[in-house]
Structure formats: structure tokens, C-alpha cells
N, C-alpha and C positions, 0 to 999 in steps of 0.2 A: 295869447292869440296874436298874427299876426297878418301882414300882409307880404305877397312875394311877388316880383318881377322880374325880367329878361329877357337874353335874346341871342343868340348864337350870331360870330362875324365871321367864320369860315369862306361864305362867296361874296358877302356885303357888310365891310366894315364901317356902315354911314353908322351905328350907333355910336353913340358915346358917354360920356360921365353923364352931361348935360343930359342927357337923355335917359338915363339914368333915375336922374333926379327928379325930370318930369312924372315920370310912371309914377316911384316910390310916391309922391306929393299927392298924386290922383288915387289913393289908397291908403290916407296922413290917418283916416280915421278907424281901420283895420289895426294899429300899432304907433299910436302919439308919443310913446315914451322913446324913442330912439329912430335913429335910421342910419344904413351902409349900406356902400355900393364898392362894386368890386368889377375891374375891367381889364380885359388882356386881349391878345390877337385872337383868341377864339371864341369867347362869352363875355356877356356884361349880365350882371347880376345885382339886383339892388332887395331891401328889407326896410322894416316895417315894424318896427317891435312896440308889445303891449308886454309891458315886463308881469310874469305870473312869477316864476321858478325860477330862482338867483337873479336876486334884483340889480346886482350887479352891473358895472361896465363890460364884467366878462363876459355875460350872456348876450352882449350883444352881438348881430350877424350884419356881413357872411361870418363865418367862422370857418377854420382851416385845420385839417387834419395834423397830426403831431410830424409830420414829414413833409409840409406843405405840400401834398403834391392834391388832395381833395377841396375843394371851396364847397359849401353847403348855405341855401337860407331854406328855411322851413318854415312853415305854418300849422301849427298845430302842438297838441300835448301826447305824449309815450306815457300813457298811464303805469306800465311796468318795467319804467325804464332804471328804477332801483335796483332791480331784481337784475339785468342787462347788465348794470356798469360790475354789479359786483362777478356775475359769469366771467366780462372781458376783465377786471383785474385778475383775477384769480390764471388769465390766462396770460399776463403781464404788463395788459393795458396799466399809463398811468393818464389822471384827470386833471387839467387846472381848473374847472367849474364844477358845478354842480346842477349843471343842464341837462334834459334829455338831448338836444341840439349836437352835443360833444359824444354822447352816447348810438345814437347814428351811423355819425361820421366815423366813430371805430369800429360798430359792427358789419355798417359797408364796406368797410377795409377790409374786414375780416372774411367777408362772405358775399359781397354783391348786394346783386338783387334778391337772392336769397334772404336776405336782411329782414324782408319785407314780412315775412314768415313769421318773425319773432317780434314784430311790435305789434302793441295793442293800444289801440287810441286813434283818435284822430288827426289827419296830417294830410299837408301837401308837401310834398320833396322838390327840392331844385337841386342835383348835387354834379358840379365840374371836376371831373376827371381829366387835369393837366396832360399826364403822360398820353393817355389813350386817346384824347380830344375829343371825350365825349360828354354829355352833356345826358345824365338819368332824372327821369320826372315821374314822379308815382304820387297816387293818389291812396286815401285811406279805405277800407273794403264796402263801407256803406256809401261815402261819398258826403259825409259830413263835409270837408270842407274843399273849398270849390278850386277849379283847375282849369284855364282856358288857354289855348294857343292858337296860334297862326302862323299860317305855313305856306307857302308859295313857291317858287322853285327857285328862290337866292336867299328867302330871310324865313326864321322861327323865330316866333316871339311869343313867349307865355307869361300870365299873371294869374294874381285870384281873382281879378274881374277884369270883366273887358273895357273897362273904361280905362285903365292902365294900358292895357293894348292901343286902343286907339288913339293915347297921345303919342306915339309914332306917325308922324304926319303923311306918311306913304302909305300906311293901311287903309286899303277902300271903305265905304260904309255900304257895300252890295247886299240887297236883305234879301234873303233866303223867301220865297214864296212859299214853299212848302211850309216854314216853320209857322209863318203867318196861322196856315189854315191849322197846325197844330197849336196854334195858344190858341186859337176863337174854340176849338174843341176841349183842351184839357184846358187851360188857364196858366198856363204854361208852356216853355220849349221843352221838351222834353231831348232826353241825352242820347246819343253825343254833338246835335245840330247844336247852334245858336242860331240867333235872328238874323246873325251876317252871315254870308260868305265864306267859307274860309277859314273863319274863326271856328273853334269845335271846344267841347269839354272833355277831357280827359276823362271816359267812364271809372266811377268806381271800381278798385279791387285789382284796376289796371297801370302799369306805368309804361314808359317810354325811354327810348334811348333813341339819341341825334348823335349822328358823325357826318363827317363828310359822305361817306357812301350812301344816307338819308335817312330817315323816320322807321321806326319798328316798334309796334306796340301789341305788350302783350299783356294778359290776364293772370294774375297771381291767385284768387279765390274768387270763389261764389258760394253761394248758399244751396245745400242740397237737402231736400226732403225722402231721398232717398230711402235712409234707417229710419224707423219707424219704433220707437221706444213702446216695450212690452210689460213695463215696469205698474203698479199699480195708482191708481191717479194720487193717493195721500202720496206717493215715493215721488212723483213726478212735480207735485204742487212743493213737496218737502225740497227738493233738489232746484226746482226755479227759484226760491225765495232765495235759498245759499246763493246761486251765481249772480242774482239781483244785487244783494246784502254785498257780497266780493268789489263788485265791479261799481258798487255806490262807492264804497269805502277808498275805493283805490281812487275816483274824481275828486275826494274830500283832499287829497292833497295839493297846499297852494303855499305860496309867501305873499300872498294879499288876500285882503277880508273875500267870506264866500261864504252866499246863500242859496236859494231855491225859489224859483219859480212855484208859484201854488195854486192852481185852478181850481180845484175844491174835486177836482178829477179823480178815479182810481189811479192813473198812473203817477200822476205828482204827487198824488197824498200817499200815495206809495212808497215814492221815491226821499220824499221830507219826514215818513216815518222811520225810516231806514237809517237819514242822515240824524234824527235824534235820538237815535238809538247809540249811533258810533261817535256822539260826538259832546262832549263834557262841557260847553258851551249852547248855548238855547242857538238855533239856527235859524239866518233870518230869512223870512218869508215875505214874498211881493203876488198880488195881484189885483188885478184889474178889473172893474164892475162896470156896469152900463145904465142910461137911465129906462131901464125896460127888463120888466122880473123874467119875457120870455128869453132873455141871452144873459143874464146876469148870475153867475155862480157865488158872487164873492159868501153869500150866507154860507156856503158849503166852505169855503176855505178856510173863513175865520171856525167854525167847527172844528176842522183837524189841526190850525192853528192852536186853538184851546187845548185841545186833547195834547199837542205834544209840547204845549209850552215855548211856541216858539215867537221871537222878537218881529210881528206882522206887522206889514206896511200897505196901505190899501190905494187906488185911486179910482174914481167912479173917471170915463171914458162921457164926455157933455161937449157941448158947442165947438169945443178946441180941436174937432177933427176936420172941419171944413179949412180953417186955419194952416192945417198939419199936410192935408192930406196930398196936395202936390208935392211937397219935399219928400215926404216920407216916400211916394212912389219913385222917385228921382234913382233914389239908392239901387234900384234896380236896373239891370244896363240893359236886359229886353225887357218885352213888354211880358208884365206878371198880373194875377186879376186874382190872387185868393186871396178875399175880404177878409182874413185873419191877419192877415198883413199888420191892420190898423190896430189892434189890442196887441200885436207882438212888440210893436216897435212902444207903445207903453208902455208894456210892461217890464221893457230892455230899460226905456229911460228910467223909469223908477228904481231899477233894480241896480241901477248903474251909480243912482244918491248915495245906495247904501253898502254896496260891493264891488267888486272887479270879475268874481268866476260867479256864477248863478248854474245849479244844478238844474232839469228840466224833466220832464216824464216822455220826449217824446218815443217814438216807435212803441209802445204798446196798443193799439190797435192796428197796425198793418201786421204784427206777428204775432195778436193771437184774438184776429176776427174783432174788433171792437166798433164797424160804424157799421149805421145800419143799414147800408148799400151789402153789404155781406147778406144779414139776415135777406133782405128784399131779393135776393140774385140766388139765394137756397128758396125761396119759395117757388120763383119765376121756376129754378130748376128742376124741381119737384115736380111741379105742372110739367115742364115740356117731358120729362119721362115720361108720366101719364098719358100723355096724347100722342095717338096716332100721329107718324110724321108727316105723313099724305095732311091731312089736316093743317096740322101747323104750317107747312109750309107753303100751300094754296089756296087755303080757306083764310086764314087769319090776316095775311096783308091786304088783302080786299076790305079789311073794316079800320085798317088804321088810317088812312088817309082821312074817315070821315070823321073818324075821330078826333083825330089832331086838331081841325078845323073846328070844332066845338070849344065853345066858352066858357063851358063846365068842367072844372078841372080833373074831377074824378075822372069824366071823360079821357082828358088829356094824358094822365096816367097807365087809364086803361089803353090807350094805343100806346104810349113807352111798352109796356107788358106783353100786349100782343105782339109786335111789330120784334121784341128780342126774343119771344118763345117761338118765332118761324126761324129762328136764328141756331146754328150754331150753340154749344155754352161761352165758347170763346165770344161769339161774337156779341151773345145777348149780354155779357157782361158789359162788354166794351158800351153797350149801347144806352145800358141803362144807369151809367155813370162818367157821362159825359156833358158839358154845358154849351153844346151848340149841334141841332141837327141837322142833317144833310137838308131836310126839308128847308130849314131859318140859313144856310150854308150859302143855298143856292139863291134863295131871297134877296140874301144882302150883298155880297159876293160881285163885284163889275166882271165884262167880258174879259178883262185884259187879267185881271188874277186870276180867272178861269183856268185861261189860255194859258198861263205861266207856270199853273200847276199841271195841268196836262194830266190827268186824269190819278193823280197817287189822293190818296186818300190815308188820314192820320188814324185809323184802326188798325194798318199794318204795324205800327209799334206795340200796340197792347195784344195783337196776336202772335207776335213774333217770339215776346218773351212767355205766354203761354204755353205756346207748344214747345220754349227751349226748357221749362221746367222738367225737373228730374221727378214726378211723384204721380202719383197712380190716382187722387182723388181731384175731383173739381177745384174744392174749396184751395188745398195748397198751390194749384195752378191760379188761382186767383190771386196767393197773397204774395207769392214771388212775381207777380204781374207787377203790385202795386209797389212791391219795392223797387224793383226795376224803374216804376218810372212816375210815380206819383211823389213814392218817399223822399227821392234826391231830388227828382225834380221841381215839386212843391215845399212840401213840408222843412226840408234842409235846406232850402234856396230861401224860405221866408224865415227861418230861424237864425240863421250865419248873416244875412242883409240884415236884418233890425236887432239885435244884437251889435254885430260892428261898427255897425252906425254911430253906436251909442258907445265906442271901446267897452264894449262887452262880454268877455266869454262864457256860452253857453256850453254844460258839459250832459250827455244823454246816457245815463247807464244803462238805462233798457237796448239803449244802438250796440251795446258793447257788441261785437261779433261772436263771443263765448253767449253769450241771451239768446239772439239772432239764431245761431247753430241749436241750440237748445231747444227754443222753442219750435226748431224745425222739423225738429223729431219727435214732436208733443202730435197724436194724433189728432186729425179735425174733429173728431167729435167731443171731445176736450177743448175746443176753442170755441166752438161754436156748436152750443148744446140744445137743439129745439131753439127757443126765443132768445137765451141768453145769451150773449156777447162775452166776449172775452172770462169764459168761465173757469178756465185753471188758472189764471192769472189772478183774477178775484179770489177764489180757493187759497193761492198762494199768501193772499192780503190780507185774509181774512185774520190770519193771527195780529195783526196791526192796527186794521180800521174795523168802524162800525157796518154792520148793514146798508143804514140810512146811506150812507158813502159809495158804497161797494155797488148796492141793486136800485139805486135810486136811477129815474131816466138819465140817460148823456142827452148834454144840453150844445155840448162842443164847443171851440173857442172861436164867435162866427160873433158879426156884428148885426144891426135891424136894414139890413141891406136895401128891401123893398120901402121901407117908410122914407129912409137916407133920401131916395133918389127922386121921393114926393113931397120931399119936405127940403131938410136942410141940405141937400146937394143939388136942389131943381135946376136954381137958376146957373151954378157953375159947369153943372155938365149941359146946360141949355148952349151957354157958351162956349166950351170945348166940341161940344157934337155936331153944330149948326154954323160955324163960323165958315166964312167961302173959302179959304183955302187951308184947310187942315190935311193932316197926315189920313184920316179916315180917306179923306175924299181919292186920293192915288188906288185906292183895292175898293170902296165899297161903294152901292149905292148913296147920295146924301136922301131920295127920296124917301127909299126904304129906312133908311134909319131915324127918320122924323116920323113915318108910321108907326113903328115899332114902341117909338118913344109918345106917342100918343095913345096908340092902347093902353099902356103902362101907366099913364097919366090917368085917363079914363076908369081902370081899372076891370079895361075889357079880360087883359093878359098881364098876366106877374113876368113883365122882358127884364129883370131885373139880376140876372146873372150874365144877360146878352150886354145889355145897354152896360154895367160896373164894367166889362169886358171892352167895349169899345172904348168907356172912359179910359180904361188904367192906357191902353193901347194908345190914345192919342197924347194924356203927360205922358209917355215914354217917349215917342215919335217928337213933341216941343224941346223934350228936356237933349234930346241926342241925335236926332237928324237937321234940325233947322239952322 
């Protein structure tokens, strides 16, 4: 894994080597084992490398096409790039490494952008084309790993994070208002904003070309729910477990030590029964415990640990996070608020004692139904077919207001419920899996961020990609929802940051895009069966794991968030939330936000995913605006 940087000199040749150098240093911990920079009258291009695959000096970047005329640095692993090089030999490619990196740069010779077709894995591209003075940027189709640029009408400059970007000392630090009011909603920017100005992400599954004539980006894949597999559920559960078993097998290849992430989860104990199945060697396993049995999985880990004999490494998650927890937040260039955050980036460092690549489980419950905002949003759904829409839609908001104002939580739920079943399905999703209401919006919110957002409202992104879904049931319009903009946006933005941090590579077999298409053809009621979560996925597992593993409740990988902020985090976030001149203070009430933080105290109200969200939002604001 590594880290990438640059920047096109076509109208503004102020970069240079030095400049160069700045970036690559601000992303030293994406790729410690080497660094190169390469510069001419039209790109500057620098690298980052975390040697996996040919430990070599060869494999270092840039690296340049056998005719100099392509420069390439990349970020990322071509899981099928053996299978590649021997295609291009056989069609008289010759190789002096044994990189996917050099594998690439001939197939893009050979074919373009089209190239993009034929790799499997995850990547970010940077490739310079001498003759044509162009400059192609593509991203991997899930959006594993990350791609930012900036673009104005004289300079592009793209990295894998924006803090790279911004040691260009001309890039403004202009924050996006809209994106604000989108992290106090999801906990996250979601794609293609960032927090700045200017600055954008490169969506998954898309790449770019720069010339002189300007910016053109376009989309190579998506995911379609389309086909609808007619096959018998043993044929469908028998055919996921083969593409699983493929696509593990194919990340097990490295030239440094490689283990597995273990949560005691279906999808990790999945993913680790798989890898000791294929692998002649005991595999090592790392996870993370807490001092509180209601977030603590590790008794399930060390379980499938036992079961498949694997070399397990544990750390219990105690006082050392108050310690942690501004650095840790640091590594994010906007502001981020998923309280998993804190058990990722342990379980990155632990796993980093003992390895270099670490296998993981994520994406199995955004592609086959596994949280229980699913089950909750089929029942919600359920009901709003039943009821008259006259009903729903004029009777029912009339009781949510009084509701929400209640102290009683069930209360407070039952207007979440009502308040989404006058809704839309689009919308009632959107509403009942969001962590800031228009109501608390408008509470905390000053005139002047009002007035700056101007009336857009961050539900347009979760409805946009619902109705661009290709599929004919709610449920699949849901879970292309969440990949769209939960899975890259959250879950890959906190796994690629605490990971890297720690020169980490994390590899996802379930993200493969052969899984991904798979499962997209796996009808919903095979994903989500009555109560069950992710049930042909379990079916699939069930040859592997026990029961107890499989149907036991999900606990998720979340920390004691509400006690944190009554206990061990009181007096720091008293400090960052109440100090006179913070970043809070520029967008929100400070009145409202000492109430909120007083209920919480009191135990009027659980403000506990609001108040974690202003914290993380103000060390991000200390760590990069002041």
C-alpha cells in the first residue's frame, strides 16, 4: 500500500521537486519504505511506498513504461495481475519486476482506459502520458482507496489525502457549508464534496483525464441489480462461498508476513476460516476487546481462533483512549465522527506488531442486509403499505413533534417511526438512519450557516442514489444507497485512515466486485429473511462456522460512546466544546451546545452521537484550520 501525489504545470509551473517532496513527506506514513518523485514541463509526480509485492528497489515508483513515454505511481494491489502479465507476455510484453505497477503500465499501453476493465483490486492511478500530455486518474470500483484533487482554472493537484493537497501553499482552506450540514447528518462527507472548496473525491468506479483542453471524468462500472438470479438458494449459497473462497485466496498473496483481522463477526470468522483452509501455515489473527461485555466480542473471536487453530493476538481497548484519541482523530483531513474509528485504529496498531497486509471482513452487511437499520426500515415499510396514505401523510406528523419533546425514549423512537412512515421509502430510510435531525439541525445551527447553506438539505444525496438504482425492490434500492455513500464514505474512509496510519494494508475479499455483482443478483429475500440478517451469506458460512457464530446477535464494532462522554471523555470534550474561541463557535450556537451537553449529563437525553460529532468536528477544525 501506498501513498500518491501531484500536479499538472501546463498553465502554472510554480511546482517543483521541493514541492514534490513536501506532499510525499505529508503521507511518509501511507508508504515508510521508499519514496520518488518525478518532474517535467507538464506533471510533477511524487510516491510513497509500503513495499508488499517485490521488495525490491525495482518496485519502486514512479515507474516508466518500456518506451519511456508513460510515468505511473499507484496506490494499491491488482489481485489478478499474474494472470495479466502472463496475457501481455504471451502477446510479447517483456517484465524487469515482478510488480503489479509494471503490469498496468503495459496494459495501458496496450488498451487505455479500457485497462480499467481488466483489473481486480484495489487502486488509485496516476498515469503521465509524455506524447499526448495527458495526465489519467482512476479510482478502484468500490472506492477502497481514496483519490482527491483540486482544480481551479490554472493548477490540478491530486493526492490520497488532502493534507498532501494542502501543502501547496496556494490552496485556499474555503469550507464547503453544505458539507458541514452533511457530516452533522451522516458522520461523514459524503462523495464527491470534501470539507473544502474545490477540493473533490474522485467517485469510485470513475477515472479522469487532464490536458490542456481541461478536466473529463467519466464512470467505468457500477453495480446493477438488474439480473435477478433464478438458481436455487443451496446453488446460490454453494456459488457465493466459491467466489468468497477465490477472491480470499487471491489477497493471501504477499512477500511480507499476513494475517486477519478477527471480530468474532460472521464476516471475519468467514473470511479467517477461508484463509485457513488455503493456507499451510496457522494464520495470525488480531482483535480488540473493551472493558464492557455490552461491546466486547473478543470471547467470540478467540472461539473461531480455537476452531481453526490460528496464532491469536488480543488487546482489551482501557484508559489509553483518552490518550489516543486526538491523534488518532488527526489522521482524518475532514471532519469524521464513526466511533469505530477508535477499535480500527487498534486494532491496525496491533496487527501491524505482527504483520504488513491484514485480511478484513468488511462489506458483508451493506451487500447482503446485515445491520439492523435494514430489518427496522422493512418493518417501518411494512406498516406504511398497510396504512392509508391520507393517514400517513396528515395524521401522523401531527404527533411527532410531541413526541420528540418527550423524555421517554420509546417515545422518541416512536416519532423517528412515525415521522418516516408519512415519508416517502426513500425518504423514511434516509430518516431513520441518520445522526442529526432537522429538528436538533435547526437548534444548534447559527443564522450565518443557515444562510450559507441556503436552503439544500443532505437527503438529496441518499435520494439521488436511490432512485438511480437499477432494481425493482425497496430493499436493493437501499443497499446501493448505502454503498454509494455510507460504504466509501464511512466504513472505507475509517479502514484505509487507521490502517495507514499504522503502515498497514488492509485487504477486503467480500469488497471484491466479482462478491459485490454476485451478491447483487442474490434476490432480497435471501438477504434479508423475516428477522434474519444476512441469511444466504450465513447459509454460505455455515459449512465453516458454528451456529453460536453465525445466529448469535451482532454486537458491531462500536465502542460505550454514551458512558465515554460521562465519564472518561467529560472533562476533555468540556474543554474542546466550551472554550471561547473554537471552530464550533464560527456555525453553531455555543448556548445550545452547553444545553444539549447538559441534558446528556443529567441523563435527561442520550445527545451522545450529536455531542461525539461536534467533538470529532472541533480536533479536526484545531488539527487543520488554526
Amino acid at each position: 500500500m501506498c501513498g500518491i501525489a501531484g500536479f499538472t504545470r501546463f498553465f502554472d509551473a510554480t511546482g517543483d521537486t521541493a514541492s514534490l517532496l513536501r506532499m510525499g513527506d505529508r503521507i511518509a506514513h501511507r508508504g515508510p519504505d521508499a519514496h520518488g518523485e518525478y518532474l517535467d514541463d507538464g506533471v510533477g509526480l511524487c510516491h510513497r511506498r509500503l513495499s508488499i509485492i517485490d521488495l525490491s528497489a525495482a518496485g519502486n515508483q514512479p515507474m516508466f513504461s518500456e518506451d519511456g513515454n508513460l510515468v505511473i505511481v499507484f496506490n494499491g494491489e491488482i489481485y489478478n495481475f499474474l494472470e495479466l502479465r502472463k496475457e501481455l507476455e504471451q502477446k510479447g510484453y517483456s517484465f524487469k519486476t515482478r510488480t503489479d505497477t509494471e503490469v498496468i503500465l503495459a496494459l495501458y499501453q496496450l488498451e487505455g482506459a479500457r485497462c480499467l476493465d481488466k483489473l481486480f483490486g484495489m487502486f488509485a492511478i496516476a498515469l503521465w502520458d509524455k506524447h499526448k500530455q495527458e495526465l489519467f486518474l482512476a479510482r478502484d470500483r468500490l472506492g477502497k482507496k481514496p483519490l482527491y484533487y483540486y482544480h481551479d482554472q490554472k493548477r490540478f493537484i491530486f493526492a490520497s489525502e488532502i493534507k498532501s493537497i494542502l501543502e501547496i501553499e496556494s490552496v485556499p482552506k474555503e469550507i464547503r457549508h453544505d458539507a458541514i450540514y452533511d457530516f452533522f447528518v451522516y458522520q461523514y462527507v459524503p462523495e464527491s464534496k470534501s470539507i473544502f472548496k474545490n477540493i473533490n473525491k474522485l467517485n469510485p468506479g470513475h477515472y479522469l483525464t487532464i490536458n490542456k483542453n481541461g478536466v473529463d471524468v467519466k464512470q467505468y462500472w457500477d453495480v446493477s441489480f438488474k439480473e435477478q438470479s433464478t438458481s436455487s438458494e443451496d446453488e446460490i449459497a454453494d456459488g457465493l462461498l466459491d467466489v468468497i473462497d477465490t477472491c480470499t485466496k487471491q489477497r493471501m498473496i504477499s512477500d511480507v508476513p499476513l494475517g486477519a483481522f478477527l471480530s468474532g463477526g460472521v464476516d471475519s470468522s468467514g473470511v479467517v476460516a477461508l484463509m485457513a483452509n488455503n493456507s499451510e501455515k496457522p494464520v495470525v489473527t488480531c482483535s480488540i476487546g473493551f472493558d464492557s461485555k455490552k461491546y466486547d466480542e473478543i470471547q467470540y473471536a478467540k472461539q473461531v481462533a480455537e476452531q481453526y487453530h490460528t496464532t491469536h493476538h488480543e488487546l482489551t481497548v482501557k484508559e489509553n483512549v483518552l490518550d489516543h484519541l486526538q491523534h488518532i482523530a488527526g489522521f482524518f483531513d475532514e471532519p469524521f465522527a464513526d466511533q469505530s474509528l477508535v477499535p480500527t485504529y487498534f486494532v491496525s496498531q496491533l496487527a501491524k506488531t505482527k504483520v504488513t497486509v491484514a485480511l478484513a471482513g468488511d462489506g458483508g452487511d451493506e451487500n447482503f442486509a446485515g445491520y439492523s437499520k435494514y430489518s427496522v426500515d422493512q418493518i417501518e415499510n411494512n406498516l406504511r403499505n398497510k396504512v392509508p396514505g391520507f393517514i400517513r401523510k396528515n395524521l401522523f406528523p401531527a404527533f411527532v413533534n410531541p413526541l420528540q419533546q418527550s423524555n421517554v425514549r420509546v417515545f422518541n423512537r416512536a416519532a423517528t417511526l412515525l415521522n418516516a412512515m408519512s415519508k416517502s421509502p426513500a425518504e423514511g430510510f434516509y430518516l431513520t438512519n441518520t445522526f442529526m435531525t432537522d429538528t436538533m439541525w435547526n437548534r444548534l445551527a447559527n443564522d450565518n450557516l443557515k444562510r450559507e447553506v441556503n436552503g439544500y438539505h443532505p437527503s438529496t444525496i441518499s435520494m439521488q442514489f436511490y432512485n438511480e438504482a437499477d432494481a425493482d425492490d425497496h430493499l436493493s434500492r437501499v443497499l446501493y444507497t448505502d454503498i454509494k455513500t455510507y460504504l466509501v464514505g464511512d466504513i472505507l474512509v475509517k479502514v484505509d485512515r487507521m490502517s495507514m496510519a499504522n503502515s498497514l494494508e488492509v485487504r477486503a475479499p467480500i469488497l471484491d466486485h466479482r462478491v459485490v455483482e454476485y451478491a447483487a443478483s442474490i434476490p432480497s429475500t435471501l438477504k434479508l429473511q423475516q428477522k434474519e440478517k444476512k441469511y444466504i451469506l450465513k447459509k454460505a458460512f455455515s459449512r465453516l462456522l458454528p451456529p453460536d457464530i453465525l445466529y448469535r446477535k451482532k454486537m458491531g464494532f462500536s465502542v460505550p460512546l454514551t458512558h465515554w462522554l460521562r465519564n472518561e471523555l467529560k472533562a476533555t470534550a468540556e474543554a474542546k466544546l466550551f472554550q471561547t474561541e473554537n471552530g464550533l463557535s464560527n456555525f453553531f450556537k455555543p448556548a445550545e451546545i452547553k444545553n444539549i451537553w447538559l441534558e446528556h449529563q443529567q441523563g435527561i437525553r442520550d445527545h451522545s452521537a450529536v455531542l461525539w460529532s461536534l467533538l470529532m468536528f472541533e480536533f479536526w477544525w484545531q488539527k487543520y484550520m488554526v
